[in-house]
N, C-alpha and C positions, 0 to 999 in steps of 0.2 A: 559533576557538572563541568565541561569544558566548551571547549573552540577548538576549532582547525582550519585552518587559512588552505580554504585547497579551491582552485578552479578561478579565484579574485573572488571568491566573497566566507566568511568568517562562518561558519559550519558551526551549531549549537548540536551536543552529543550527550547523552547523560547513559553511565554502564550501570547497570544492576544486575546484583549477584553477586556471589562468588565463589561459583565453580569454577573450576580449573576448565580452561578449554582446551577440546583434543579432539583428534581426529574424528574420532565418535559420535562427538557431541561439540563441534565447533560453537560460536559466538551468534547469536541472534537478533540478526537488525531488524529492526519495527519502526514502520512508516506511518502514518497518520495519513488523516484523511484531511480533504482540501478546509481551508481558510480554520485549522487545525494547529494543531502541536502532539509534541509528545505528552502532556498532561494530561490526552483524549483519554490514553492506557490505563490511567492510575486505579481504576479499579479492578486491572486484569494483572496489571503489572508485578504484586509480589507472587501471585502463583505462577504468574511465565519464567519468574526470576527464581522459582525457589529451587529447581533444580540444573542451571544454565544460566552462562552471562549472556545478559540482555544491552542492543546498544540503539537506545532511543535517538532518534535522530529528527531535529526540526529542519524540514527541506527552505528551500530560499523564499523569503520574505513571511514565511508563517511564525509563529510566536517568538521564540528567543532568534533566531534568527536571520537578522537586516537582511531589506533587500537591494541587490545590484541592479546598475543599468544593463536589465539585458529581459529579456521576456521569461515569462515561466515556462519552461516542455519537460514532461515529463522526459524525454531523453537526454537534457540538458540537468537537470537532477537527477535521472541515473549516473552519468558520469561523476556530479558532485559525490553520490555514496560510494561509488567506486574508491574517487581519490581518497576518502577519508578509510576505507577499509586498508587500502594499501598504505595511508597515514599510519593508523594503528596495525598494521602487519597481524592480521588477524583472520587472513583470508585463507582457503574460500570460507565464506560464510552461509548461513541458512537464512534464510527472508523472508518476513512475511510483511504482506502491507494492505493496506483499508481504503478503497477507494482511491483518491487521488494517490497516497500512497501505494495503493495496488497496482496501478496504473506506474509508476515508478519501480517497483520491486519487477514485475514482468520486464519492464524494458532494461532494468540492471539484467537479468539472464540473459536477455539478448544479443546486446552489447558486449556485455562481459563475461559471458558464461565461465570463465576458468575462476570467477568470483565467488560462483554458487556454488553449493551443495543439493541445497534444496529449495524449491521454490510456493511461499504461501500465497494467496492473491485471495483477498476479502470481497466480495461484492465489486468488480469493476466489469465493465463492457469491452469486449474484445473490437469494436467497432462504434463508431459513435452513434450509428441509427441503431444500435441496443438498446439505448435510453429508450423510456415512455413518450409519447409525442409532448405530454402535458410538461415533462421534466425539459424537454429540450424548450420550450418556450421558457420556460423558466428561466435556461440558463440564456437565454440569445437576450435578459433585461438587465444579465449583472453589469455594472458598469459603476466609473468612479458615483456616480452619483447615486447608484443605491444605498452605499455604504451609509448615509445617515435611516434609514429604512432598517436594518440591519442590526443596530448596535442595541436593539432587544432583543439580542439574541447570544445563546451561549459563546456561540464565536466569538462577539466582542468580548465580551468578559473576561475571554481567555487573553483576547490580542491585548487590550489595555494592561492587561496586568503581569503581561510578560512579554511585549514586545517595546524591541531598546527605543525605536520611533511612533508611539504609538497614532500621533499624526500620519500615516502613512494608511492606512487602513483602507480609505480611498482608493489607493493607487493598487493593493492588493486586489481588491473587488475588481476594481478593472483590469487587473492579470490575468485571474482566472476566470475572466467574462470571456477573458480574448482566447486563452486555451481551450476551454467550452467549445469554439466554434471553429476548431483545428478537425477537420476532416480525416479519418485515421479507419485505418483497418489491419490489424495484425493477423490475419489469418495465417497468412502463411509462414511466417517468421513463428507463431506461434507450435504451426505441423513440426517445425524443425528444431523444438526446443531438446535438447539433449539430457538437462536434469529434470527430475520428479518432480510433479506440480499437483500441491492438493488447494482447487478450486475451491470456496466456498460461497455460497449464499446464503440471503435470509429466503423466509419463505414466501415473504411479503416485499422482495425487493426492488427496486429502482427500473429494473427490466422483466423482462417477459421470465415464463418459464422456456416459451421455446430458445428466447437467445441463451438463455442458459443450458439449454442443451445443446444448440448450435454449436456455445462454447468447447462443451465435454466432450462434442465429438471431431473437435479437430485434435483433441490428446488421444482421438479412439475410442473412447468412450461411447455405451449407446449402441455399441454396430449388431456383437450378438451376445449370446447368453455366456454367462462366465463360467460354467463347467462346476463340476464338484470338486475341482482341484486346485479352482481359477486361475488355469491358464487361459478362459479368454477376457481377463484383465486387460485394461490397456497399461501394461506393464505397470510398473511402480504410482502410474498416475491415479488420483482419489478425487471423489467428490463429494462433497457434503451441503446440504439443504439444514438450515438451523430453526428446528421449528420455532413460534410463537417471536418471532423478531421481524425488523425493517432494517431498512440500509441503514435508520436515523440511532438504534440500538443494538447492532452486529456487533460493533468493535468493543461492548464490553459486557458479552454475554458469557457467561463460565463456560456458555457448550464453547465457545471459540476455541479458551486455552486447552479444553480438551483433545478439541479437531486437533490443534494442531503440534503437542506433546505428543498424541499418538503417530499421527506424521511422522513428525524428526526422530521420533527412539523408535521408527518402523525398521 
């Protein structure tokens, strides 16, 4: 369990394992998903770790660590994992992330692609009209004032007992109210990604089935038949539909560490 001062604000990290990393089988950062931590993992966490270091990472202002004066964007937390990768000189690295964190693991390959390896993305929206209608009202009520609405709920539990301000809680809700309604479309940044990308979803998730194929087929995915040889693969990239799950029990499903074990030692 540490800190890294990288960007002006105090990076909470915690490594598990202890494989040797190599070229092979580089270091494996995991994101969490929004008003989250890395303690979302802990029941996927020793079989992600048992054969690979694993490097949990709480993005800015969610559990162990404070937040700064400055807004939450997923591409402003790409950079923060960036700097803490090049902190620990452990790059490129492989990534997989869960929603909000998925949402940050895409935009670290974008940004930084000489970072990645490989690229995991759990359940996120390539576009923000992905989302359900009913989800997007959802999110356009978060705001500091929800947060007492709220604190029946796993999220609080988590933030209370392992964030350094936990009076702050408020101020998070209305971060990620204000992010929620950031107008975003990656299509194309996404056609042009250079590393392998295994997409995942639940079967029941936060979006359609069509944007999820939307999604697949801007990696190529989708166009024709994959041959008996599968060369009409969309090269290296995968997709995976997780049965019997929701966006709300994705990130600690066994099929997950499966999807994505077979990924990285692909």
């Amino acid at each position: 369990m540490s800190y890294a001062e990288v960007n002006g604000l105090n990076l909470y990290f915690e490594e598990h394992g202890d494989a040797p990393v190599t070229a092979e089988r580089p270091a494996l950062v995991l994101l969490h998903g929004g008003l989250g931590g890395g303690d979302m993992f802990a029941p996927i966490l020793p079989a992600l770790s048992a054969g690979r270091r694993v490097i949990v990472v709480d993005l800015q202002g969610h559990s162990h660590t404070a937040d700064v004066d400055r807004p939450i964007r997923l591409e402003t937390c790409a950079d923060d994992v960036a700097a803490l990768v090049r902190h620990l000189g452990v790059g490129p690295v492989d990534v997989a992330g869960y929603s909000f964190g998925g949402g940050v693991a895409l935009r670290l390959a974008i940004q930084h692609p000489d970072l990645v390896r490989k690229l995991v993305v759990a359940s996120i929206p390539f576009r923000r009209e992905g989302f359900y209608d009913g989800i997007l009202k959802q999110q356009e009520q978060m705001s500091p004032e929800a947060a007492q609405f709220m604190k029946q709920t796993p999220m609080w539990e988590l933030y209370e007992r392992t964030a350094p301000r936990p009076e702050d809680f408020g101020t998070l809700i209305g971060k990620m109210g204000e992010l929620m309604k950031v107008p975003y479309d990656y299509s194309e940044e996404i056609r042009d990604l250079k590393v392998p990308v295994q997409l995942v979803f639940a079967d029941a998730d936060t979006y359609s089935m069509q944007h999820i194929s939307d999604f697949w087929a801007l990696l190529g995915g989708g166009q024709q038949d994959g041959g008996w040889d599968g060369s009409g693969r969309p090269g290296a990239h995968r997709l995976a539909v997780l049965p019997n799950t929701t966006h709300y029990t994705i990130f600690v499903s066994p099929a997950l560490v499966t999807v994505i074990d077979d990924f990285l030692d692909a």
